[in-house]
Steps between C-alpha positions, in 0.01 A plus 500: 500500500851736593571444134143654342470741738854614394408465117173719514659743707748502217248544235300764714853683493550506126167638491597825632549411859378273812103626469217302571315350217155640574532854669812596375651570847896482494621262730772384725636093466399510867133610415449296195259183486445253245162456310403214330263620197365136473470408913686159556161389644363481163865389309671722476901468532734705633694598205608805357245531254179444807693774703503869525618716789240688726527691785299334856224701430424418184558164586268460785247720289533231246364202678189621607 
């Protein structure tokens, strides 16, 4: 899991900075969650492509 968190927050970088995928917020490495767009509860995999970083609210937000 180290090693996808470490690739999206790669990919968030080359984006134009650590922001979160939905609100835009810049972020921190320290503040930054991972998001499954396709929840592992209904199969989806934890792989670069099912990932995006978010920030906690977001991610919370999210789930509801």
């Amino acid at each position: 899991m180290r090693r996808v968190k470490r690739i999206a927050i790669r990919k968030s970088r080359r984006r134009g900075g650590l922001c979160c995928h939905y609100c835009g917020k810049r972020l921190q490495v320290a503040d930054a969650t991972l998001d499954h767009m396709m929840p592992r509860c209904l199969g989806g995999i934890s792989h670069k492509s099912n990932v995006v970083i978010a920030c906690r609210g977001c991610n919370r937000l999210k789930g509801r």
